[in-house]
N, C-alpha and C positions, 0 to 999 in steps of 0.2 A: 553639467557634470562632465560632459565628452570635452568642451574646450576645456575644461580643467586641467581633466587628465591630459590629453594631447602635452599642456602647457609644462605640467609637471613631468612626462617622459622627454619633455625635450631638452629642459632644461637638467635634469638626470643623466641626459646621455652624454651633454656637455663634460659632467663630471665624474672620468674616467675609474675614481672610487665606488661611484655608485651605478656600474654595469652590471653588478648582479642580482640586483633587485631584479622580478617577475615581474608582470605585468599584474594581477592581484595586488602585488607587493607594493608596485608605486599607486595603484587606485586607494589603496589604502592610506599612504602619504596624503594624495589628492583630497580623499573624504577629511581625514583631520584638520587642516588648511580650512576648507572650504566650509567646516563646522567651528571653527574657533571660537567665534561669536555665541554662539549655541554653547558651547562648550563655559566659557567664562560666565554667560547669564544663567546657567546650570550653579554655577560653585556661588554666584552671587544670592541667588535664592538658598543653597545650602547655609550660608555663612548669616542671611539675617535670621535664620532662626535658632534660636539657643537649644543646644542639645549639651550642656553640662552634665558631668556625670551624673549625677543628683537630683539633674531635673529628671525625673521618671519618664513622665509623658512626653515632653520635648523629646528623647531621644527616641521614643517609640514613633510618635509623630512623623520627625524628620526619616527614618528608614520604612516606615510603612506608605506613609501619603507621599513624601517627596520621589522617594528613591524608586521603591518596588517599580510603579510606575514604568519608569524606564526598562529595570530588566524584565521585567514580564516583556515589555514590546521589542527583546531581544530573544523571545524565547523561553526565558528561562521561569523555572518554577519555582514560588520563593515561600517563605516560613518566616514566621518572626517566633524565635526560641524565649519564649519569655524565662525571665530570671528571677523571678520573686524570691524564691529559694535563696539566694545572694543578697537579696535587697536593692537590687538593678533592676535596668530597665527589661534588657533584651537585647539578642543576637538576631542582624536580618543575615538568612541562608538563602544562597539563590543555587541554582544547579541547573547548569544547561546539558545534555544529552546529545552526543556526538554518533558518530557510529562505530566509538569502542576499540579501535586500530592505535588511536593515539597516546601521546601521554597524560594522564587525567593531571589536569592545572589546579590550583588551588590559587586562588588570591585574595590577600586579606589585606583590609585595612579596620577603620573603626569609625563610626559615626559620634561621640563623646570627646567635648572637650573639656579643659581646664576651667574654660569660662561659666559661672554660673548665672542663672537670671541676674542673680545681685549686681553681678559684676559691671562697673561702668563703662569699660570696652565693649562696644558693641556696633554692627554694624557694616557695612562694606564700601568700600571706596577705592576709586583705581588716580594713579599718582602716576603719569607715562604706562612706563613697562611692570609698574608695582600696583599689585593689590593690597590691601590690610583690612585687617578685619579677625575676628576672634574665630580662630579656628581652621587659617584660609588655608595655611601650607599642613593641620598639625589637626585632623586629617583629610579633611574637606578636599583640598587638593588631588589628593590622592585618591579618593573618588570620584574626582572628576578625568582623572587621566584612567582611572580605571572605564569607565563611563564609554569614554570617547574612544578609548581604543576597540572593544568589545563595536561601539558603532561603525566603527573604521573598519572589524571583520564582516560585521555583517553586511555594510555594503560590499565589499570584494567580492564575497561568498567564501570566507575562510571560517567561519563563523559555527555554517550547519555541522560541518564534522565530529567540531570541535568538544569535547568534554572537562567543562571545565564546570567548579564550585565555587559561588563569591561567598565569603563568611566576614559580614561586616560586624565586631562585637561592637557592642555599648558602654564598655565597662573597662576602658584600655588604659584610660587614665588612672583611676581607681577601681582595681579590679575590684571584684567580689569578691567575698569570704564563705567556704571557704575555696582558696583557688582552683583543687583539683574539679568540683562542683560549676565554678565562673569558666573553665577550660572545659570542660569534656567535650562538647559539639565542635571547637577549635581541634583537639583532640584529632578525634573520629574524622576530624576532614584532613587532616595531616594524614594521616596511616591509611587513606584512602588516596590521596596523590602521590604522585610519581614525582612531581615537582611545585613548589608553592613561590611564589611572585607575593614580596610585601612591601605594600606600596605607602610607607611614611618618605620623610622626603628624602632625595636625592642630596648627596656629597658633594659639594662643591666646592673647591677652594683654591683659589691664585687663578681663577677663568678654568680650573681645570674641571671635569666632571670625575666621581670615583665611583665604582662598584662596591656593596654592601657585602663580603660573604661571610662577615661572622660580626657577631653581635653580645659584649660580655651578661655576665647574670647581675642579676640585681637579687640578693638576695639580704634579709638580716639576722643582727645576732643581737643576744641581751646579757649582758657581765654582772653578777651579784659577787660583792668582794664582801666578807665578813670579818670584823675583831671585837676581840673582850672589850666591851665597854669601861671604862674607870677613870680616875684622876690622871690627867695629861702628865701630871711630873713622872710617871710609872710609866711610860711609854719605852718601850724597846728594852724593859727588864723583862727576865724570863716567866713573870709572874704575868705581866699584861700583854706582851707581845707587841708588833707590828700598829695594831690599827687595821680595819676594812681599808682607807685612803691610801696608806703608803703599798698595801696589797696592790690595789686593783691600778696605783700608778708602774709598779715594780710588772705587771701583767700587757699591761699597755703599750709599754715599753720594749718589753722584748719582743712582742709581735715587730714594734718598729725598728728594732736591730736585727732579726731573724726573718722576718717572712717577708720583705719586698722585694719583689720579683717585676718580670714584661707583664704587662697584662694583668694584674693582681692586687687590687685597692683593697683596704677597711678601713671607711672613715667610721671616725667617732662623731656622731652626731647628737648626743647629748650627753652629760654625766653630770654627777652628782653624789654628796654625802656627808652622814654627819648621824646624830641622834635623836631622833629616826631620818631615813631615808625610804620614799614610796617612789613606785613608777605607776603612771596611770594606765589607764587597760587601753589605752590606745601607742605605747608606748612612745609618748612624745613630750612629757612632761613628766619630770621630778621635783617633788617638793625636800627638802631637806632643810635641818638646824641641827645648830650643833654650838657651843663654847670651846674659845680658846683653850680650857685648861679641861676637858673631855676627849677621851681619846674614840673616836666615832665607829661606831656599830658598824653600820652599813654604807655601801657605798653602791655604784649603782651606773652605768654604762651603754648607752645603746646606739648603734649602728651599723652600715652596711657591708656588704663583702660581693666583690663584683672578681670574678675569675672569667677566663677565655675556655674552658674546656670541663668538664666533668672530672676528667684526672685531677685538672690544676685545684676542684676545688675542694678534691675531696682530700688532698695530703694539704691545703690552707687549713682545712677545717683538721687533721690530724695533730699538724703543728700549733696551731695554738690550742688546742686542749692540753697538750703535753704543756704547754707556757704556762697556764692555767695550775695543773698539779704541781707545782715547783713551788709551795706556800712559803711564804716569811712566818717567823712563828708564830703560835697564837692567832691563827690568820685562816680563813676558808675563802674557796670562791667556787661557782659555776658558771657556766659558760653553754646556754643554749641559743639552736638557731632558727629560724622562717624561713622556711621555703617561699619565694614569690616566683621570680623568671628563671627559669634556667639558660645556663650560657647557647649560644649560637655560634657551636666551633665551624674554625672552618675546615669544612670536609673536602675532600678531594670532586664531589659529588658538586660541591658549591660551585666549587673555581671553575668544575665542567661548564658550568650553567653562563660564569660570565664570561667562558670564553667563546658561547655561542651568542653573547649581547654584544660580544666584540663584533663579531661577525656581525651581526646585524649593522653596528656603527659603521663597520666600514664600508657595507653597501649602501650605505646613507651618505657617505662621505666626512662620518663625525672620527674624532681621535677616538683611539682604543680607550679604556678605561680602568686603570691601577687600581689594586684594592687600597680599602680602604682602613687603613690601620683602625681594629675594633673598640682601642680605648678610647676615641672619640665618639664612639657614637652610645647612644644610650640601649636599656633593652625595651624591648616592644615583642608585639606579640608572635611574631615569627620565629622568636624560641621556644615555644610551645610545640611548633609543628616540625623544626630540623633535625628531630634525633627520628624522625620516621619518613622526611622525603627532601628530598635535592630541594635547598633553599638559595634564594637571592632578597635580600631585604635592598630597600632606597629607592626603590622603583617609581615614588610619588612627584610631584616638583621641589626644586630648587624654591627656598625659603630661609627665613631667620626671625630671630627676635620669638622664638618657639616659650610655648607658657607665659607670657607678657605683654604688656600695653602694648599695643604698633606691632604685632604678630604680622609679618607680608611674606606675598610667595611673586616669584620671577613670571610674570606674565606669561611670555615666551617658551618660558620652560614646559607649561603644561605640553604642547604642543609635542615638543620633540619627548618627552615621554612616552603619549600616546604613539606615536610614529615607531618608538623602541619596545613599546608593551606590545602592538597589537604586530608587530612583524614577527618578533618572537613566539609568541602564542600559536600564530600563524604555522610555522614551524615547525614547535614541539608537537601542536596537531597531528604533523604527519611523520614525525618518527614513533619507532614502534616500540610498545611497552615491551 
């Protein structure tokens, strides 16, 4: 370990960007390095075992026998939150105990993937600088950098001060129901930090690396458009009216000439209608009939509304209700919505946060890092905890091909992750709440 280190401050000092690293600072570089190997066989055992949402045990399995493991031998004190009540598996919580001075950390990722037992994707495999494997960047990865930094403190001895909470959920893919119930232990560990690190992957794009500081909502809505049923040749007299169809397309419609805005989606992701029209209790399938010469009952709508801020989504959601009461005659509609993610604005709190990851890049000698425009990236569960503490999501590796065959994460990338999680952490330890 001492030639390591020696090797890595020498070669540090070469590079007049990274003079301000400590000595701590670069031992911690050194430990990552010289754990890589450990590091990658760590995500490789993560990745052959199936922890799909739905496999129950599998996810409990992989955060209890795999994981705990490791943070216990970092200290920390861990709980698996079970989730019956949702019909999930479980939240692992770990909590390390500092000595109270610093900023209390929160880091979250999630042990569940997309991938089910069924699934024919399965297994691990490195290809050069590329991993693949179900699950490697999406979130496995991001365990593992979380893993290895946290290793990286505790060799330095940045570690013991530190107070920090890891909340790995199980259910990130398909939360539970109902949410606020699947959330609360996420919750209660947000309004308990001072600052949360969420580690899904990293922004990468043109060789450039980008900072996460805001993340839009994912949330849905559901449109019943109603008309007089009768003989199609009566259509648009004052006796039959409009139709449910031409409603809920006249409703559609003006959202799409009215309300497109930065930052401010509502896809339509399914509709449907005729006489009758049903939506299933999972709201994913409509069945509908109907004749050419019947003017259709019902009609029938659903999908999503992703907004940047709580303001932006609360006058989307004012504006089209007003679209909504604006009937064609003869005509009714409603217009309700689902709560799932809320947005991940970005607060001045955030941008704090990446302009101390800059700092760290640049005593590393890496470029600064641009945010990262939020309508690219999806929500994840770092929206749950940023209306109660200074957030930075993307903290995980460099990855692609997310929810699909050939899911890979950038070898390499773990590495300098852990190097940028556990300097920072290092850090925030010792400014004062």
């Amino acid at each position: 370990m001492i030639r390591i280190l020696l090797g890595t401050l020498a070669l540090l000092s070469a590079t007049p960007a990274a003079a301000q690293l400590s000595k701590p600072e670069a031992e911690m570089v050194a430990t990552v390095d010289a754990e890589a190997e450990r590091t990658i066989a760590f995500l490789e055992d993560m990745v052959e075992h199936n922890s799909g949402t739905l496999n129950l045990p599998g996810v409990k399995q992989l955060g209890v026998e795999i994981i705990q493991p490791e943070l216990v031998n970092l200290g920390f004190k861990v709980d698996w939150i079970d989730q019956a009540a949702v019909a999930r598996s479980g939240h692992l919580v770990a909590t390390h105990k500092g000595n109270g001075r610093g900023k209390h950390m929160l880091l979250i990722a999630h042990l569940d993937t997309v991938f089910e037992p069924a699934s024919p994707f399965r297994g691990f495999k490195r290809e050069g600088d590329k991993a693949i494997g179900p699950g490697v960047v999406d979130d496995k990865g991001g365990i593992a950098v979380i893993l290895a930094a946290l290793r990286a403190m505790q060799a330095a001895g940045t570690l013991k001060n530190a107070d920090i909470m890891v909340v790995l959920t199980g259910d990130e893919e398909k939360t539970g129901d109902p949410i606020p119930t699947a959330r609360k232990d996420l919750i209660e560990a947000g309004k308990w930090a001072d600052v949360a690190l969420e580690f899904e992957n990293l922004a990468r794009e043109d060789g450039k690396d980008y900072g996460t500081v805001a993340r839009r909502s994912a949330n849905n809505w559901t449109l019943t458009a109603t008309g007089k049923t009768g003989h199609g040749g009566g259509i648009f007299t004052p006796g039959q009216g409009y139709g449910a169809i031409y409603e809920i397309s006249r409703i559609l419609n003006g959202w799409r000439s009215e309300l497109i805005e930065e930052n401010l989606t509502f896809n339509v992701g399914v509709i449907g209608g005729g006489t009758p029209a049903t939506i299933d209790g999972d709201g994913v399938k409509i069945e509908a009939s109907g004749k050419t010469n019947v003017i259709p009952a019902t009609a029938i709508a659903r999908g999503d509304l992703r907004s940047l801020t709580p303001e932006q989504d609360a006058a989307a959601r004012a504006k089209m209700q007003a679209i909504v009461a604006q009937h064609l005659p003869g005509t009714g509609a409603t217009l309700t919505f689902q709560d799932n993610t809320p947005p991940m604005a970005p607060t001045a709190g955030n941008r704090a946060l990446l302009a101390r990851l800059n700092s760290v890049n640049r005593d590393i000698g890496l470029p600064a890092m641009a945010e990262y425009p939020p309508a690219k990236r999806g929500a994840a569960d770092s929206s749950f905890v940023a209306a109660y503490s200074d957030t930075l999501a993307g903290m995980g590796p460099v990855g692609g091909t997310l929810h699909a065959e050939g899911e890979w994460l950038d070898v390499p990338s773990l590495a300098i992750q852990a190097k940028r999680a556990a300097i920072l952490m290092s850090r925030l330890a010792r400014e004062k709440r």
